[in-house]
C-alpha positions in Angstrom: -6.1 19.4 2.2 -9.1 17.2 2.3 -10.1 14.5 4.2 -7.7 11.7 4.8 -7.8 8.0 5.9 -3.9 6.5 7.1 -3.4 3.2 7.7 0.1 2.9 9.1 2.9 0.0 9.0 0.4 -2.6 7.4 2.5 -5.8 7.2 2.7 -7.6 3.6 3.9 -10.7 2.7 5.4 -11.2 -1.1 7.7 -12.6 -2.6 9.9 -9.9 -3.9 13.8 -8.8 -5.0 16.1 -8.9 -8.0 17.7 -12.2 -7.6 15.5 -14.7 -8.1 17.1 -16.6 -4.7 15.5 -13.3 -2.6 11.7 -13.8 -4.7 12.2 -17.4 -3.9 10.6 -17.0 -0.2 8.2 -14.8 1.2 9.5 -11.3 2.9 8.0 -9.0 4.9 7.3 -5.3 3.9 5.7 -2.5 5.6 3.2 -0.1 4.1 2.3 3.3 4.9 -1.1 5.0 3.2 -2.2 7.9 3.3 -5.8 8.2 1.1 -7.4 11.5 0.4 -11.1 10.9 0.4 -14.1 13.0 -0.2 -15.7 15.0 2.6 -16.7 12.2 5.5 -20.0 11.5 5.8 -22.1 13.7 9.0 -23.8 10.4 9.3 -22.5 7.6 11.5 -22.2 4.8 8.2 -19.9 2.8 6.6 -21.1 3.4 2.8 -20.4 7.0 3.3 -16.7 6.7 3.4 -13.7 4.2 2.6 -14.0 0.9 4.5 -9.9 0.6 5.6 -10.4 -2.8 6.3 -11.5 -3.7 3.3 -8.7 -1.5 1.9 -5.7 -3.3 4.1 -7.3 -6.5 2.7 -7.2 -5.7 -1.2 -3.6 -4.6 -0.4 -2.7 -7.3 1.2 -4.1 -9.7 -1.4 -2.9 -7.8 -4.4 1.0 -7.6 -2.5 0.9 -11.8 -2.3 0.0 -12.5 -5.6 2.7 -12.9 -8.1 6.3 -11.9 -7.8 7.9 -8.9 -8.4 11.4 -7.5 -9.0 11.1 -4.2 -7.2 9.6 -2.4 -4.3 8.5 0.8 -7.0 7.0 -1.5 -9.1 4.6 -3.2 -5.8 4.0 0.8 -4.5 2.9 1.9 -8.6 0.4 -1.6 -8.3 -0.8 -0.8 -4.7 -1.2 2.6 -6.1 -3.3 2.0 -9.2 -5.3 -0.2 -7.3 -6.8 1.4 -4.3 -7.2 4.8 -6.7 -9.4 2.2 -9.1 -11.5 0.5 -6.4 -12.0 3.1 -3.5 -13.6 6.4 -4.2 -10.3 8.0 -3.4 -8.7 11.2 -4.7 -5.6 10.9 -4.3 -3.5 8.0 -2.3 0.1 8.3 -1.4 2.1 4.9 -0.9 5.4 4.6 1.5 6.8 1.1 1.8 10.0 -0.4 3.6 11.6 -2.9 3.3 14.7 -4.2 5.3 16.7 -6.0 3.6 20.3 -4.0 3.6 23.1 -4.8 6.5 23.5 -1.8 8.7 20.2 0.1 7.7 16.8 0.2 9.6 14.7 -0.5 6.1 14.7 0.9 2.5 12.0 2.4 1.2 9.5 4.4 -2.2 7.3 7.0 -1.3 4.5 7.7 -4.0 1.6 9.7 -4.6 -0.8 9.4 -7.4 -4.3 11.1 -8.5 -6.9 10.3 -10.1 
């Protein structure tokens, strides 16, 4: 296993769900990444790795914009993104939502490559 940058419970605010009256405000969702980078760089610089900031920002931007049905569609998008911006090898995506009576949250778990 390489390298790895985590940014954990990220709050994102979208509007999301199936029926239309759920999309029709915005909820709250938490993401988890976990982004496999190339070796980090021995010197003490930002260009040699993955700014996270700038990462949480991207995905914070990219989970406002629009609507969408489902949480897998949202995790696929956050996905293809960072893997398309960030010199990153491979991310992997968990996001919950709560939204179900009588559960802590719901959640997706993916991983993609490039």
């Amino acid at each position: 296993m390489g390298d790895q940058i985590i940014i954990k419970g990220l709050q994102l605010d979208c509007h999301i769900g199936v029926p239309a009256e759920e999309r029709a405000e915005p909820q709250s969702l938490r993401v988890h990444l976990t982004l496999q980078v190339p070796p980090f760089p021995k010197s003490d610089v930002i260009e040699g790795t993955v700014d996270y900031k700038e990462v949480a920002d991207q995905v914070r931007a990219l989970a406002a914009s629009g609507e969408r049905k489902l949480i897998e569609t949202l995790a696929q998008d956050i996905a293809s993104h960072i893997l398309s911006s960030f010199p990153v090898d491979r991310v992997r995506v968990e996001l919950d939502k709560r939204i179900l009576p009588e559960t802590d949250w719901v959640g997706v778990i993916i991983e993609r490559t490039n």
